[in-house]
N, C-alpha and C positions, 0 to 999 in steps of 0.2 A: 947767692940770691937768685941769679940769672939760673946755674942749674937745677934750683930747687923749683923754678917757672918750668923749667924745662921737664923736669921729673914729672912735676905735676901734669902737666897738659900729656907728656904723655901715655898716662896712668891713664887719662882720660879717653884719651885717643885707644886707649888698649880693650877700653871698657865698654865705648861705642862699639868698637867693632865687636866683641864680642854679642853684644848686643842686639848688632845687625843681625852677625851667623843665625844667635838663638831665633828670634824675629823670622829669621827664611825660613830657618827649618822649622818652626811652626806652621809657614807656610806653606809649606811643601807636604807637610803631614796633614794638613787642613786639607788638601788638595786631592791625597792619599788615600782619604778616608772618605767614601762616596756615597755614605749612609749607612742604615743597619735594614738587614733584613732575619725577617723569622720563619724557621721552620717548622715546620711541626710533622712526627712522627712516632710511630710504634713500636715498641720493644720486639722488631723480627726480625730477622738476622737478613734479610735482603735489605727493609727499607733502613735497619741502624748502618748498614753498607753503601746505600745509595745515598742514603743523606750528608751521612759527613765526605764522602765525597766531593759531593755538589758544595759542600760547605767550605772545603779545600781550597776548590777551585775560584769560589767566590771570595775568599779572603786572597786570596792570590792575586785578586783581579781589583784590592782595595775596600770591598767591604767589609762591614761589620755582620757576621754573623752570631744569631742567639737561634739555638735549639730548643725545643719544647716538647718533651715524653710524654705522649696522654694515649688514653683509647681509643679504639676507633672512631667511636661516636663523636666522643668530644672531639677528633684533630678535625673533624671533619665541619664540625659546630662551629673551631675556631679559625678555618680558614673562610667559612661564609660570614661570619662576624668580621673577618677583620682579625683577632684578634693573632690570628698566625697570615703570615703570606703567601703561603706554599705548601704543598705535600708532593710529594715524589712517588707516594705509592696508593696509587689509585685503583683499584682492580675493579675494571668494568669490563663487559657491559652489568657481571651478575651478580661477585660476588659486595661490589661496593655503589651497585645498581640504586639501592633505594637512601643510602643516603647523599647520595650525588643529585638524584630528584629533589632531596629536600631543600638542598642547597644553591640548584645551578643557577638560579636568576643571582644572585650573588657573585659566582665563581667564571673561572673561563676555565675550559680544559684546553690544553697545548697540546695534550696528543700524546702518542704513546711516548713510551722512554725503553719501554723492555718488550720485546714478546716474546711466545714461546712457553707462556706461563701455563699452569694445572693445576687442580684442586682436587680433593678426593680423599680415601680413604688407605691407607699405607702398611702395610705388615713387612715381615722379613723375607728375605725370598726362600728361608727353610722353609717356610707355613704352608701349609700342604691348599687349603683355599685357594683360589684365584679370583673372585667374585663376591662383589657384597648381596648379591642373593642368597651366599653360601651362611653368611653368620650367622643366621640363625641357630641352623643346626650345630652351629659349632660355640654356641656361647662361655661355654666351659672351658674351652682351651684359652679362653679369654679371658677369663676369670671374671664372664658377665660385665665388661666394660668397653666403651672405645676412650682412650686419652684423648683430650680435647686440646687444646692451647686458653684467651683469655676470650670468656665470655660474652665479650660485646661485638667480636671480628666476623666478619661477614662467613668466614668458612665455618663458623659455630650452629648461624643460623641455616646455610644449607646443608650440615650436618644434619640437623634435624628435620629438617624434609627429607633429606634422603633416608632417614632411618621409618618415616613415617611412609614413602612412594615405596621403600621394600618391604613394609610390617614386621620389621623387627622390635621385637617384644623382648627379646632374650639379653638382650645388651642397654647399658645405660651411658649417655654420654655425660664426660668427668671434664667439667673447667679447670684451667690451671692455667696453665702460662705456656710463651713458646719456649723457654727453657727449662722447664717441666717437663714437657711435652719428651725432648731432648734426652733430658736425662732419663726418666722412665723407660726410653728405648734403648738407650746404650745398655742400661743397668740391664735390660729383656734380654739383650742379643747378647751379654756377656753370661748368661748364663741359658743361653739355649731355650730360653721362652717365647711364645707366641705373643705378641701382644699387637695390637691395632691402634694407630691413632691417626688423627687428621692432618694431614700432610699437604705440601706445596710446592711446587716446581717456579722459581730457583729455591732452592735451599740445602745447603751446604750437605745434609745428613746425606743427600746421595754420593757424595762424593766419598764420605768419611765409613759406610756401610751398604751391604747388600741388601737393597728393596726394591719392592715392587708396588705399583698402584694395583687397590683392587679393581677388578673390570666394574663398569656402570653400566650395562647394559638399559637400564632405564632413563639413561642421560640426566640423572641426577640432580650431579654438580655441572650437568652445563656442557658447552664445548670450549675449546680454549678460548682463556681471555688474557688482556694484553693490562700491563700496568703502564698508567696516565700520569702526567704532571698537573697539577689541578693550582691554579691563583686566585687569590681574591681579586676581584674589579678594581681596576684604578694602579695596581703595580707599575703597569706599563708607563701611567705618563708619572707616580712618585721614580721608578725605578727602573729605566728602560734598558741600559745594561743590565743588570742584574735577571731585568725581565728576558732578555735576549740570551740569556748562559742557560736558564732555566728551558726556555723553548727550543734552543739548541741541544740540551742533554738527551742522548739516547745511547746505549749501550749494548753490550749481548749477556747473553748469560751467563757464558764463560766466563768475560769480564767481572761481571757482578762474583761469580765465586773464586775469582782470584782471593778480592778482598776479602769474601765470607771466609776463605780456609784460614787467611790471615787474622780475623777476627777471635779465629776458635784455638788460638796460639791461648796458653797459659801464663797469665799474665799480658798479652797484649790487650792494648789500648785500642780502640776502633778508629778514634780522633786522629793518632798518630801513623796509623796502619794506612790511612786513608790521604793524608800529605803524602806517606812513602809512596804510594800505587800514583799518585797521579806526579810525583817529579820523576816517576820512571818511564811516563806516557803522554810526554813531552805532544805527538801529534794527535793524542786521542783529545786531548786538554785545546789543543790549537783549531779542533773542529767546532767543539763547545764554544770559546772562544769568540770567535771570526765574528766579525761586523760587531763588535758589544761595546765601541768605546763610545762613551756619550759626549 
């Protein structure tokens, strides 16, 4: 009787403490967990690199992150709504100029994250061109087109100013996608075709092939511009670490195409590409970092 008092209590005693343990570590996961935040981004091989990056680092640091695919227009719509918290790829002052107006009593800009950047028009460096003055006359080796990427992206619209400041008649700009964009140049260059399309400096293709910007002699697309970290209002006091990783991030180019060469791996994962780059950059991660604990 006594050791069946005894068994019993302590069953009991076995089952509080377990109890407790589960109980802590609820606690400690509650503790862990410092909120969620949302990204919002563009299917380009910089900002799918820079975001889940930042989103790495942010899960690293405890929070919850959700990402959100949209187009220009809209990430831009839903980080003045509120409805995203963040974009990492802001290209101002030109090419992301007038929807930043639309939105900035909304938003805060933090300031750059990349410079170095360039916009323009792109061929192979066989193409005998140098100049989009020159397309005109050369529409044919073009087969009457320039490749575009997706519709809505600020380099689309100064596309067509620039086709409209040189009077090209000869050539029609073609929406598609930035891996479109991609493939229709490999597929060119693998067969020793001329082809034209609207290109970006970071981005991966210079690494992967021989190109050249065409010249602007009419300053087109502008002079170099820098890509911004752009937040909705109010992050700061919901998410003041989270806000602090975000104002901390800045990067080089190089850097960015580490991870882009890594993204154009077959079969990789960008998500997983982007944990691997920053556990291997232990001090790049420790500058982003520094002062964020709330």
């Amino acid at each position: 009787m006594t050791r069946n008092v005894m068994s019993q209590a302590a069953r009991y005693g076995a089952l509080m403490m377990a109890a407790g343990i589960s109980m802590t570590a609820g606690v400690a996961q509650a503790q862990d967990d410092k909120g969620t935040i949302k990204l919002a981004y563009v299917e380009w091989a910089s900002t799918v690199a820079s975001t889940n990056v930042v989103r790495a680092v942010l899960e690293q640091q405890g929070y919850d992150v959700e990402m959100d695919s949209l187009g220009a227009a809209v990430m831009w719509q839903a980080v003045g709504t509120g409805d995203s918290d963040a974009i990492l790829c802001a290209w101002l002052p030109t090419t992301h100029g007038d929807y930043y107006k639309q939105v900035k009593s909304d938003v805060e800009d933090l300031g750059t994250n990349l410079e170095g950047t360039k916009l323009g028009l792109v061929v192979p460096t066989y193409t005998d061109i140098d100049s989009i003055d020159q397309l005109n006359d050369h529409a044919d080796e073009f087969d009457g087109k320039i490749v575009g990427i997706d519709p809505g992206a600020g380099l689309m619209s100064q596309t067509e100013g620039a086709i409209e400041t040189y009077g090209i008649d000869n050539l029609q700009l073609q929406s598609s996608s930035g891996p479109a964009m991609t493939s229709a140049l490999a597929s060119a260059i693998q067969n020793k075709e001329d082809i034209v399309v609207t290109g970006w400096t970071p981005h991966w293709m210079f690494a992967r092939w021989d190109l050249k910007y065409l010249d602007d002699p009419k300053k087109a697309y502008g002079d170099a511009e820098h890509i911004d970290t752009v937040v909705h209002k109010g992050l700061k006091e919901r998410l003041p670490g989270a806000y602090a990783i975000l104002d901390n991030f800045h990067w080089t180019p190089e850097q960015m195409g580490e991870v882009m060469l890594m993204n154009q791996e077959e079969g990789s994962d960008p998500y997983e590409n982007a944990k691997k780059w920053v556990d291997e950059h232990p001090d790049v991660v420790a500058e982003w970092t520094d002062g964020t604990a709330e």
